[in-house]
DRENVO-526426 format. One record per atom (N, C-alpha, C): x, y, z; residue in one letter. Coordinates in pm, whole numbers, plus 50000, padded with zeros to 5 digits. Layout:
BEGIN
XYZA...
END
This chain:
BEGIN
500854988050000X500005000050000X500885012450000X500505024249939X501035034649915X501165043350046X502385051550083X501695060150228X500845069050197X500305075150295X500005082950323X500005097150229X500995100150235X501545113750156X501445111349980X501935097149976X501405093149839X500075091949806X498985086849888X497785089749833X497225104649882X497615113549950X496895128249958X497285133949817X498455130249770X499095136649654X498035130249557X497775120749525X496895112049394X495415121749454X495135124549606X493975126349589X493485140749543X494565146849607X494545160649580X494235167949424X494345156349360X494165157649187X492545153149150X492275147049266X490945140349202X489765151949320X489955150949452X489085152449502X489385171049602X488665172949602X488295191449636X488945191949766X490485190849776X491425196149904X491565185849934X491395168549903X492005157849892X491535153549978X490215155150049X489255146050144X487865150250148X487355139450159X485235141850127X484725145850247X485365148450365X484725158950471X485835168150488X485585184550539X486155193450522X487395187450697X486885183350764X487915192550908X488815178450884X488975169750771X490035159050790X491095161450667X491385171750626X492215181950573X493655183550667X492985185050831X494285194750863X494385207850841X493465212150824X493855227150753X494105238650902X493295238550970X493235240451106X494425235551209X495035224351209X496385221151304X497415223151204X497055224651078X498775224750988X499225209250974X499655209350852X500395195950802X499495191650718X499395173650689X498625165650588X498075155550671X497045147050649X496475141650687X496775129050627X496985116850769X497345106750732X496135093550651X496495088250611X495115076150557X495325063450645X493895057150639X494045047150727X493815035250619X494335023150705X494005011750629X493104999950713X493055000250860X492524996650940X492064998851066X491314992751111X490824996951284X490504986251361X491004985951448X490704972551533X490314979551739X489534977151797X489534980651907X489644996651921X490505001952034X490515016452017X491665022251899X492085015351805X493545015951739X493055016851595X493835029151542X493825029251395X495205023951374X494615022951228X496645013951167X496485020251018X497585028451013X497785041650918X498155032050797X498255035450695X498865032050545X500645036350582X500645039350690X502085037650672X502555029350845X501685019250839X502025011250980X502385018251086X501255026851105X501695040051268X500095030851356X500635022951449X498955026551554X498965036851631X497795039651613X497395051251674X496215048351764X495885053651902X494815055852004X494025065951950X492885061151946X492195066651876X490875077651914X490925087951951X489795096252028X488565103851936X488635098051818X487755104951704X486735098051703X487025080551687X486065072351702X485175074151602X485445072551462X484965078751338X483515088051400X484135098051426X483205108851436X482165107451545X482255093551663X481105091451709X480175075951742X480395072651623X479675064551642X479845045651695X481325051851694X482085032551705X482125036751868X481145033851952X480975030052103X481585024852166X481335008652119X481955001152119X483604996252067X484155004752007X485295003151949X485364998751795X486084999051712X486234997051571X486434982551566X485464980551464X485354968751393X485004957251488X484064957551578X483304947551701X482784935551618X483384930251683X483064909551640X481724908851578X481054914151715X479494915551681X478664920351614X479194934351583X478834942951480X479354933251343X480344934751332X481154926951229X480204912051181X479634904651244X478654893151277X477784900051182X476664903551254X475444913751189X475574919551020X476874923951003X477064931750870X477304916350786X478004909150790X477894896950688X476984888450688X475964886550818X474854878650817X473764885750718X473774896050717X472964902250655X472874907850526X474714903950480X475314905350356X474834895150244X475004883050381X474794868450245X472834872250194X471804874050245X470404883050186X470854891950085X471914898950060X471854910349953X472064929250036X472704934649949X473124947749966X471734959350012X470934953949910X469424964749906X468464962449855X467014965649896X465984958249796X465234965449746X465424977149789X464564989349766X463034987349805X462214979849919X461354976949951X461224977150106X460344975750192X460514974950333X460944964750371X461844961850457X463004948150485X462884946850700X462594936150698X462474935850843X463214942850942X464464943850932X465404955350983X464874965151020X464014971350940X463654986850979X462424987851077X462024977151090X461084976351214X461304971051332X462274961851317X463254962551477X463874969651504X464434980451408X465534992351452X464225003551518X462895005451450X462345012951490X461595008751631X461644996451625X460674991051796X462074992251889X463444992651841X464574995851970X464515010051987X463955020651848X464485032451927X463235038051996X462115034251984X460625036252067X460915033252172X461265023352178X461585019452307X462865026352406X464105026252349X464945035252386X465085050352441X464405059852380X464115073752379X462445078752403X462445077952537X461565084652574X460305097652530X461025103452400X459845111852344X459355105252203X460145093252130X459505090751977X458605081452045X457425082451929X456725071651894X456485066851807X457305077851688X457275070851532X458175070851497X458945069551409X460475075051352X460475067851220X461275080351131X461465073751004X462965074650963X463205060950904X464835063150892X465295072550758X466295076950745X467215080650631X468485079350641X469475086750571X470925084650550X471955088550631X472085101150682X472685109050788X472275113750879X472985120650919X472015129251039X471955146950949X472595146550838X472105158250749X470985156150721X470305147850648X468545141950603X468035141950707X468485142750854X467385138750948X467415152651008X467995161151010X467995176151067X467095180450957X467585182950824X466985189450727X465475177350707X465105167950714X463455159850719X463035167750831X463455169650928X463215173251073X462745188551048X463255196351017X463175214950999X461335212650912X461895203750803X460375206150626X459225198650740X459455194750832X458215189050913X457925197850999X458425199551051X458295211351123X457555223651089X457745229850959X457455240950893X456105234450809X456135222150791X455125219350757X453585214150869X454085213650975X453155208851078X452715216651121X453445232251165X452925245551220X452595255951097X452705256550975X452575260350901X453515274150899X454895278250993X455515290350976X456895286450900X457635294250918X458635294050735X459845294650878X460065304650997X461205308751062X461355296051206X462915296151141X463515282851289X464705295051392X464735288251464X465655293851563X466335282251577X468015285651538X469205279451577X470405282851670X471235280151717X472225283951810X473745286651756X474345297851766X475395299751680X476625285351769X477245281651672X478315267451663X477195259851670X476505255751671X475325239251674X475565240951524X476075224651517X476145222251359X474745211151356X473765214851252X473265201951184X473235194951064X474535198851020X474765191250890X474355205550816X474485198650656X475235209750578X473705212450467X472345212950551X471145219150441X471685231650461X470965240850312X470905255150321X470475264250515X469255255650481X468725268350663X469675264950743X470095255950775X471225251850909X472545254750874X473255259750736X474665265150769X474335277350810X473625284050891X474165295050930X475015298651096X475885303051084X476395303951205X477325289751271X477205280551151X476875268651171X478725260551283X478785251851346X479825247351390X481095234951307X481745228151405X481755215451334X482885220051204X483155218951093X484235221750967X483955236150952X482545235950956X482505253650900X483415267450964X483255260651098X483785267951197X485185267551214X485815258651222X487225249651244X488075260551096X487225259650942X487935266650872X487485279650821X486765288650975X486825300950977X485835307550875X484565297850826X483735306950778X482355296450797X482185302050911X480815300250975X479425299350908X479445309750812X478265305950705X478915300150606X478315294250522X478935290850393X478075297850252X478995302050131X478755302850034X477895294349941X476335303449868X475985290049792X474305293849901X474415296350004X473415297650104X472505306450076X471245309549996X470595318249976X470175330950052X470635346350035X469995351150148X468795350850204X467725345750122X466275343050166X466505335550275X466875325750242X466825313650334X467115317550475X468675324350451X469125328850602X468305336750647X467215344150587X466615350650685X465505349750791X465215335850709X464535324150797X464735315550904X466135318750917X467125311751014X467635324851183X466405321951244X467265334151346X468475328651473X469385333351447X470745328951532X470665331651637X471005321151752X470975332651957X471945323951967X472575333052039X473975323552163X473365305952251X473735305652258X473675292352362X473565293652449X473055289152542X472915291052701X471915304352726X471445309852656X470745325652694X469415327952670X468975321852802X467295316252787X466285335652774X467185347052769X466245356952811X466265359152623X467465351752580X467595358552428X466755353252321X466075336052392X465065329452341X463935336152415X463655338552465X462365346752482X461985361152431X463595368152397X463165376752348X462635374452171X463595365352108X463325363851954X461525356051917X461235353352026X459685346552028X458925359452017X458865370652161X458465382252094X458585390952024X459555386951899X459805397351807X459325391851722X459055378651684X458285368751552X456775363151636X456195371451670X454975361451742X454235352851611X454005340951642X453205333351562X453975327951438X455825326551427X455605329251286X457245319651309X457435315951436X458265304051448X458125288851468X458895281951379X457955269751342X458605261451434X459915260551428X460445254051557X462065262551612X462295250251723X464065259551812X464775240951753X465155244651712X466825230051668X467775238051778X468445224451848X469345227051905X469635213751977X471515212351926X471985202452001X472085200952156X471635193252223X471275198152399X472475196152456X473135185652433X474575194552480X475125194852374X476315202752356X476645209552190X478045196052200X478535192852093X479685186452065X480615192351891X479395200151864X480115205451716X480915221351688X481255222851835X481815232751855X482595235152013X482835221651991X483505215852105X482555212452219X482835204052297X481645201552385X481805212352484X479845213152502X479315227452573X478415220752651X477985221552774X477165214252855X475555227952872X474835222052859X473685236852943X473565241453066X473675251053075X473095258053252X472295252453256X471985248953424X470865240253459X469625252553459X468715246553408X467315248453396X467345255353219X468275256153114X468585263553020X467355251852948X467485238152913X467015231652817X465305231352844X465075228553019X463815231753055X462805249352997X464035253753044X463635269952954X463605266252792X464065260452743X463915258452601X462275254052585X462575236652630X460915234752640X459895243652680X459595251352762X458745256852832X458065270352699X459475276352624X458895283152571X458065279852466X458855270352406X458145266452265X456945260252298X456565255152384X455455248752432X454275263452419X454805274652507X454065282952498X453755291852338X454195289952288X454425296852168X454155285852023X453465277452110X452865268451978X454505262351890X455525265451933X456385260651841X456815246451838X457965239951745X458145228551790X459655223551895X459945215451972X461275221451985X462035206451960X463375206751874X463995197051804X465115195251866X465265182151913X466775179751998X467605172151856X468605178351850X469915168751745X470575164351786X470135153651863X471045138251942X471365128651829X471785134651718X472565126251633X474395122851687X474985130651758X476075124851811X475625122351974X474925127352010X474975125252174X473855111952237X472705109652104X471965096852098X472565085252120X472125075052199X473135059752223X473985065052301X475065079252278X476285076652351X475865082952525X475275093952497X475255100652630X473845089252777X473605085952733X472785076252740X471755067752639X470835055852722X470545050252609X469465060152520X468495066552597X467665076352583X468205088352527X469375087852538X470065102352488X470145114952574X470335129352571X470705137352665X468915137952716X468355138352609X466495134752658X466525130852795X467045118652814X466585108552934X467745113953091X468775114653040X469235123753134X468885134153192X468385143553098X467835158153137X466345157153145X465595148153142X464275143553148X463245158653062X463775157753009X463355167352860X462635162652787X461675159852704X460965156952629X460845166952504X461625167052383X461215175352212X460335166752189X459545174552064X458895170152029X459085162751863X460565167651863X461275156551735X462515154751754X463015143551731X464595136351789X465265132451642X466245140451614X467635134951483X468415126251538X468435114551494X469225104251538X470555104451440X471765098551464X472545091651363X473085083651395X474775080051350X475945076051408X475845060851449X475415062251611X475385048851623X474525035551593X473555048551548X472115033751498X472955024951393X474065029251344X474485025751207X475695017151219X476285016251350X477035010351379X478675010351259X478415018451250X479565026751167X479155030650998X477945026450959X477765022450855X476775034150823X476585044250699X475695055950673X474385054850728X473795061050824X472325060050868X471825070150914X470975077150911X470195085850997X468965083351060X468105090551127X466445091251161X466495102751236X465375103851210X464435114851312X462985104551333X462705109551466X461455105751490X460825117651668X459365111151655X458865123151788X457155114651803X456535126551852X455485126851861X454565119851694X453695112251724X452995105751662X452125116151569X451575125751613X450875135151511X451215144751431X452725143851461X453585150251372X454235142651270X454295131651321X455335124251235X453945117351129X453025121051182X452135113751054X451745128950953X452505134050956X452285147650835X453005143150735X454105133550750X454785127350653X454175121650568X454755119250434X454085110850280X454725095850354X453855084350337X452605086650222X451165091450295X450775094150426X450125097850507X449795113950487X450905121150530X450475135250524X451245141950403X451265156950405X451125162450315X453235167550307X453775161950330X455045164050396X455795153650298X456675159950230X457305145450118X458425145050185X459235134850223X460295130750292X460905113150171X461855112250129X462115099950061X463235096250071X464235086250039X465295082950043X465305063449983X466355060149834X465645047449803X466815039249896X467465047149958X468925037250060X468185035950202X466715043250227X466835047450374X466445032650429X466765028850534X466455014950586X467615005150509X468255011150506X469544996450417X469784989150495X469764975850470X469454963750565X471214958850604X472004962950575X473264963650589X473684973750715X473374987350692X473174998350809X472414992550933X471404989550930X470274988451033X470734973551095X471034961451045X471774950051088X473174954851162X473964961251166X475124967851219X474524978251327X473634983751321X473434995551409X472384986451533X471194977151450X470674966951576X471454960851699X472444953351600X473724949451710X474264955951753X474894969851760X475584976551857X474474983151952X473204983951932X472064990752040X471704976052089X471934964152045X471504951752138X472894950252260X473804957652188X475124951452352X474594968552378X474364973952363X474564984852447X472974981752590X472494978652555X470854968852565X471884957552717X472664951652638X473414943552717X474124946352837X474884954552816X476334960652882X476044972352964X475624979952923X475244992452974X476334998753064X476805006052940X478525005852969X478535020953020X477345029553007X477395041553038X478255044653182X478225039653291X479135044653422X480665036053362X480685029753303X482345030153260X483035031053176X482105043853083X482385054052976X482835063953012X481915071253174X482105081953242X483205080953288X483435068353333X485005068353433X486115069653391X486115066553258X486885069553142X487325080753096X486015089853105X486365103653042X486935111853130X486335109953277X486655114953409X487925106653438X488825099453372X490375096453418X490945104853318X490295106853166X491155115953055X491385129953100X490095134353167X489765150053196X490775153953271X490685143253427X491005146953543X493485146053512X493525138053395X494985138753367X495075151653311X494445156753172X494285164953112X494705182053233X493925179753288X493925192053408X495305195653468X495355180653550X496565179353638X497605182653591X498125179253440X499245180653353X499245194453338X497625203653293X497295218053275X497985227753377X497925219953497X498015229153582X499195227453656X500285215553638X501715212953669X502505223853570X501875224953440X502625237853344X501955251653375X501065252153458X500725269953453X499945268253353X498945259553262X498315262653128X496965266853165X496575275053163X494895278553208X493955269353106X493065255653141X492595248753029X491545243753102X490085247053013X489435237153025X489185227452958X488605212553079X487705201952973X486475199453033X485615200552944X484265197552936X484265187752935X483125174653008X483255161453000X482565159853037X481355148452979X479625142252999X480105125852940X480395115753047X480015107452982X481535101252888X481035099552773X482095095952660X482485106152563X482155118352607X482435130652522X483025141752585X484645147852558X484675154752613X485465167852497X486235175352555X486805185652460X487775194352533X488865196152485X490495206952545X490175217052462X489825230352576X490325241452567X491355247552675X492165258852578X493365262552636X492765277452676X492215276052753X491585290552763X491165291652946X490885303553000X491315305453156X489295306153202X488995306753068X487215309053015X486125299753018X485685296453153X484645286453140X484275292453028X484005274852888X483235276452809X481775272552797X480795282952763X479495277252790X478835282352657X479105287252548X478595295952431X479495289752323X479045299952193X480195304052124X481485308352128X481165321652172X481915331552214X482825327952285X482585317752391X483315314052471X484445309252465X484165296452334X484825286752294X485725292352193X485585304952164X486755309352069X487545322752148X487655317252276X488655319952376X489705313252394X489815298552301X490425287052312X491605293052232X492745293352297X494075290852173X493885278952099X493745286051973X493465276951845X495065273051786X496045278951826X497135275651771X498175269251919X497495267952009X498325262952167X497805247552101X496295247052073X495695232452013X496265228451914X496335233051807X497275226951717X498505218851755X499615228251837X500715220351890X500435210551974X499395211852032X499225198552171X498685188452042X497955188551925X497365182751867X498745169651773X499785177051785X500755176551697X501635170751800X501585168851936X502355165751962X501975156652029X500425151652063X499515139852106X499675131651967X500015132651875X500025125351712X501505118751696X502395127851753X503645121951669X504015110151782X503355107651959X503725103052016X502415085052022X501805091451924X500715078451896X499175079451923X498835095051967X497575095552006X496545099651914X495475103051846X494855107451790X493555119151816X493705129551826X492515136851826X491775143451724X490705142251734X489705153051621X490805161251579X491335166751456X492035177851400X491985190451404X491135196851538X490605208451514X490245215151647X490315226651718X490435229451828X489005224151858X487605226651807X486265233751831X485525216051780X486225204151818X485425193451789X485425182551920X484585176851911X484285167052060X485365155152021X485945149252139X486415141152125X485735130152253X485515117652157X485435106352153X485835089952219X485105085252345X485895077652400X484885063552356X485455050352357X484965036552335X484715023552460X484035020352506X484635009652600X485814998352564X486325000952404X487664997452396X488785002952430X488015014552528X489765019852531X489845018952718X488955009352766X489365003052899X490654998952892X491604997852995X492794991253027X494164994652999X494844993652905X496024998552891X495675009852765X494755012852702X494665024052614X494205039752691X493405034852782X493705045052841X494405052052925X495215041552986X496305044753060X497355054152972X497815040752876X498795049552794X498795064452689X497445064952686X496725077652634X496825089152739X496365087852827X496665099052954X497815104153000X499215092952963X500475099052977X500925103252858X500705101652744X501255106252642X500525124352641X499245122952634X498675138852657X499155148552746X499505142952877X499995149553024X501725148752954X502455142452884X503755145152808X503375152652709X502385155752619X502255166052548X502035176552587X501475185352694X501025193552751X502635198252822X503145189052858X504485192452954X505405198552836X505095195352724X506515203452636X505645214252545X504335217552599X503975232352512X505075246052610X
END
């Protein structure tokens, strides 16, 4: 196999900055981005034989660790049936009776491809159920890359310094009203400036696409409360924090109830999947029922949904959530200690299996906040957690990612290599 540097070079000729998502560039820490050829447990294995500890966890969704027996099981049992049938396939009704059951506010859910199709299905239902045109979003909450949701948007957009993107109609954006995070007086005020004429509030409940952001307590209850009053709808995007933050998602933790849930990531068990689902009288506005066209001829791929069943049946099993936490709370609590043996003013945010390094003296709880972070102190810690075997998200402003594969000696040896990176900024 070719390294690394040899295929960015071949790709760089074929494909738009030589990778099909923007923040795995590098463009943000400096240098090139290595290619992988495998994954086993918490460990990537580069095209040029480097393992690496792995805290990206393709973006989320490998829980369980890369390439699980079991998962692995599921995807060829379901291989020898065929790739796709383009018809309804039993899969999609056990994936939908686990997540009814799982998440406390659906009672219907319909699958699609990402968690882009399930933000953007999620918004056209919305606007189609209340009949108003204007959403309220949170500046850094990324939901994938429709027109209404890049604005302000987190996640790559942010990482390479242009928050809206080009291509975005100004109509559109003006349909899109932006508030900080955490600032329940600033959602009450944008309700009385649009009375009647907001269709729903999207917002990731705890943020991870702009580094992880936790809510002031009573902030998400203030979310609900208003939209409730104001006829609106209100949309949680537990597409990365669904499965992982619990089984219910930040929902069941924060005993929150939206009235529509974006799923992704792990239903899919590494494999392309999305959904949204909620309340039953909404979700029947959808075609072929209601007046709401929503389609996809991949959605339910019996390949996806066989891989994503099995990793929500051990999670069903294991219920690994308190020794996910303990995990993140041994990364955090090194992270600090090392912070504060150098004089580095840093926070980490940490829920669970998700946490995030900022180099900043600034509880982060916003936007604003989070780009208090030395973006170039991250780079070098980023660069110097890499050359010693570790792997993080590429980018100051992204969540990083823990597995119950990285119990035992991965996380051990991960915590001293970071607390040695931190010691030579």
């Amino acid at each position: 196999m070719q390294s690394s540097d040899a295929l960015f070079a071949r790709a760089l000729q074929l494909i738009p900055g030589g990778v099909n998502s923007p923040v795995r560039a590098f463009r943000s820490v400096g240098g090139a981005p290595f290619f992988v050829k495998a994954a086993r447990g918490a460990t990537l294995i580069t095209a040029d034989d480097r393992e690496l500890i792995d805290f990206v966890c393709t973006w989320g969704p490998a829980i369980h660790g890369h390439n699980h027996p079991v998962i692995k099981a599921a995807i060829a049992a379901a291989l020898e049936n065929g790739t796709s049938f383009g018809t309804p396939n039993p899969y999609e009704v056990e994936m939908a009776e686990l997540i009814v059951k799982f998440v406390p506010s659906i009672q219907k859910v319909r699958m699609c491809n990402s968690g882009t199709e399930a933000t953007m299905s999620a918004i056209r239902l919305a606007r189609g159920f209340t009949r108003r045109d204007k959403i309220i979003k949170f500046a850094g909450c990324y939901h994938g890359h429709s027109d209404s949701l890049l604005i302000k948007a987190g996640s790559g957009a942010l990482t390479h310094g242009h928050p809206d993107s080009a291509g975005v109609p100004a109509a559109f954006a003006r349909e899109t009203i932006v508030l900080p995070y955490n600032d329940t007086a600033a959602l009450a005020a944008a309700f009385a400036a649009h009375p009647g004429q907001i269709a729903c509030v999207i917002l990731e409940a705890y943020c991870g696409n702009v580094g992880v952001i936790l809510p002031d307590a009573g902030y998400l209850a203030a979310g609900r409360a208003v939209t409730a009053q104001h006829g609106a709808l209100l949309i949680f995007d537990e597409v990365m924090t669904g499965f992982r933050i619990a089984k219910g998602g930040v929902q069941e933790r924060e005993h929150i109830v939206p009235d529509l849930t974006c799923l992704g990531k792990i239903i899919g068990g590494g494999l392309p999947v999305g959904a949204f689902g909620g309340r039953a009288d909404i979700m029947d506005y959808l075609a072929p029922l209601g007046p709401v066209y929503q389609a996809g001829t991949l959605s339910g791929n019996p390949l996806a949904l066989a891989a994503g069943i099995a990793g929500l049946r051990l999670l069903e099993e294991l219920n690994p959530y308190a020794r996910l936490d303990a995990l993140g709370r041994q990364l955090r609590d090194a992270v600090l200690a090392a912070a504060r043996a150098k004089g580095l003013p840093t926070q980490v945010p940490q829920c669970g299996s998700m946490f995030s390094i900022f180099f900043t003296a600034t509880p982060v709880r916003d936007y604003t906040t989070a780009l208090t972070g030395d973006a170039k102190l991250f780079a070098r810690f980023f660069h110097a957690c890499l050359a010693r075997g570790v792997y993080l998200a590429p980018s100051a402003y992204e969540a990083g990612f823990l597995s119950t594969a990285h119990e035992g000696p991965a996380i051990d040896r991960a915590c001293e290599i970071m607390s040695q990176a931190i010691a030579e900024l």
